[in-house]
C-alpha positions as CSV (number, residue, x, y, z in Angstrom):
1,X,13.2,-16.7,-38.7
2,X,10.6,-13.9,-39.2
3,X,8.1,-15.7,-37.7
4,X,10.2,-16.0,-34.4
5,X,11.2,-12.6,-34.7
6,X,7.7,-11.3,-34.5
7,X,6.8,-13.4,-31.7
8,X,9.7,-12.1,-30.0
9,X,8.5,-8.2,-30.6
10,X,4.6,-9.1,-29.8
11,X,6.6,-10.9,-26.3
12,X,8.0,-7.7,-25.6
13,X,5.5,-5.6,-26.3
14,X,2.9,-7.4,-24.0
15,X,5.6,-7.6,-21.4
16,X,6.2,-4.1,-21.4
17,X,2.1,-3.0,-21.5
18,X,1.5,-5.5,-18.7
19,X,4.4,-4.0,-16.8
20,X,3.5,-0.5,-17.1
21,X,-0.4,-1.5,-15.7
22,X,1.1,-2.7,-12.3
23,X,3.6,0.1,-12.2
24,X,3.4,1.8,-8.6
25,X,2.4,5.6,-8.0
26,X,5.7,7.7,-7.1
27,X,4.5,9.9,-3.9
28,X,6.7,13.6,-4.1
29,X,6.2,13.7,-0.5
30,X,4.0,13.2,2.8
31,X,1.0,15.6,1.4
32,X,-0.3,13.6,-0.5
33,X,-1.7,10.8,2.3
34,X,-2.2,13.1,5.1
35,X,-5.4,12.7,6.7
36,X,-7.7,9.5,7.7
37,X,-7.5,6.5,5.8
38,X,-10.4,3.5,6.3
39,X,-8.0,0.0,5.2
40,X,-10.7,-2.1,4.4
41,X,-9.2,-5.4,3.0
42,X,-5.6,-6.8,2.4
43,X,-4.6,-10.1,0.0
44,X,-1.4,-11.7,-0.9
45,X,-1.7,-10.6,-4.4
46,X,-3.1,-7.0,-6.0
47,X,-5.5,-8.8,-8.0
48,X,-6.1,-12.0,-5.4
49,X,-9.0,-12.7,-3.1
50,X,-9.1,-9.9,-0.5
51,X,-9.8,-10.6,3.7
52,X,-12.0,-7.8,5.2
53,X,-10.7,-5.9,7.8
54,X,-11.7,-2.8,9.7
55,X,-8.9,-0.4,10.5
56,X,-8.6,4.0,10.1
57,X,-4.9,5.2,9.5
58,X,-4.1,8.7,10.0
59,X,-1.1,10.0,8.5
60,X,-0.1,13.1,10.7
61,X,2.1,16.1,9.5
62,X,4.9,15.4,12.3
63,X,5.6,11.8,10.8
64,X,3.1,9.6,13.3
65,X,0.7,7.0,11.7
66,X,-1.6,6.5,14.4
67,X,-3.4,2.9,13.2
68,X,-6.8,2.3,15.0
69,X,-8.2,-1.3,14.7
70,X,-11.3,-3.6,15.5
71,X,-10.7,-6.4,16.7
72,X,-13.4,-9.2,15.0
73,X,-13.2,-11.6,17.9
74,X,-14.0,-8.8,20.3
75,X,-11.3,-9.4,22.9
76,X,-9.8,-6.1,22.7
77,X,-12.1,-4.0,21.1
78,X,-10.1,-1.2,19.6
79,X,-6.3,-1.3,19.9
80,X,-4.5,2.0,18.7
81,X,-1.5,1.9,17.7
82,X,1.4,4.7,17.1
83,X,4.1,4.6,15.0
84,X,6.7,6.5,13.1
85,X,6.6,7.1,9.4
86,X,8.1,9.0,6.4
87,X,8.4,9.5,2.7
88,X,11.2,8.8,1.1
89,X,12.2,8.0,-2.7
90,X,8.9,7.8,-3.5
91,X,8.0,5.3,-1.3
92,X,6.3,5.0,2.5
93,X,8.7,3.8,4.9
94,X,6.5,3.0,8.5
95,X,7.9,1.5,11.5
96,X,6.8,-1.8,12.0
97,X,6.0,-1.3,15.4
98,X,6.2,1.0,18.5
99,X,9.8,1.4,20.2
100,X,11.5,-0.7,17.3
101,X,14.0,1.4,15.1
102,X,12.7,-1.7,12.1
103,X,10.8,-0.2,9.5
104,X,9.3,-2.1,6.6
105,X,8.7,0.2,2.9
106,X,4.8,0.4,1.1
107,X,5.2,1.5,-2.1
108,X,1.5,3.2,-3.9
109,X,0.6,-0.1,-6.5
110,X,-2.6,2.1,-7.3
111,X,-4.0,5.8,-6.2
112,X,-7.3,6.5,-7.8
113,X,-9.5,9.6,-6.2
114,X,-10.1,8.1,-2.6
115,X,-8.8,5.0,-3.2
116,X,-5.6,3.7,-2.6
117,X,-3.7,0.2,-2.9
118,X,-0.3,-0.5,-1.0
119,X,2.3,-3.0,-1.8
120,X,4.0,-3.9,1.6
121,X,6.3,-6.4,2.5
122,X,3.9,-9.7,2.4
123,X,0.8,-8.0,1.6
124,X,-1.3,-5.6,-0.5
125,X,-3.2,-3.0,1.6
126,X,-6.7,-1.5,0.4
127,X,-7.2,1.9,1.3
128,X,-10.2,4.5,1.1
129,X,-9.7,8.3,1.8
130,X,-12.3,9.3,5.0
């Protein structure tokens, strides 16, 4: 029975370390991601293998995230897209695209110096601060 019980704690106990390792960054408000953003990968999984992709985000003051991408193929180029955004509970809530009132939440998995990981929907975004 003692023997069970200490499994039982040591259970717990790595639970509640591995927990707090992957436990996501609270943002107070919008001041904190203002500016240009380089996304330079995204992966199904924080610590799964990442696809490169080239992309700047700016987060503007009046609640626009103005997404500029390269297109690999080279059929478009550079698309830029505008959409709304906000900060609420802690949390980004963006629109998922232009002219749709349907917005998808990206909570801060990670936030060291420049760097920045997002956990979205399907997918975890890899940020660097320009």
């Amino acid at each position: 029975m003692r023997i069970i019980n200490c499994v039982k704690n040591a259970s717990l106990v790595t639970l509640l370390f591995a927990s707090m390792a992957h436990a996501d960054v609270s943002l107070q408000d919008s001041s904190e991601i203002l500016g240009h953003w380089t996304v330079t990968a995204e992966s199904l999984k924080l610590d799964g293998e990442k696809k490169l992709i080239k992309s700047v985000w700016e987060f503007k003051n009046d609640g626009t995230l103005v997404s500029i991408s390269t297109d690999s193929l080279g059929r478009t180029k550079e698309m830029t897209v505008a959409v709304k955004y906000s900060v609420e509970d802690g949390v980004i809530k963006k629109q998922l695209s232009p002219g749709r009132e349907k917005y998808e939440s990206c909570s801060v998995a990670k936030r060291e110096g420049s760097e920045m990981v997002l956990k979205c929907t399907n997918l975890f975004l890899f940020l660097t601060k320009k």
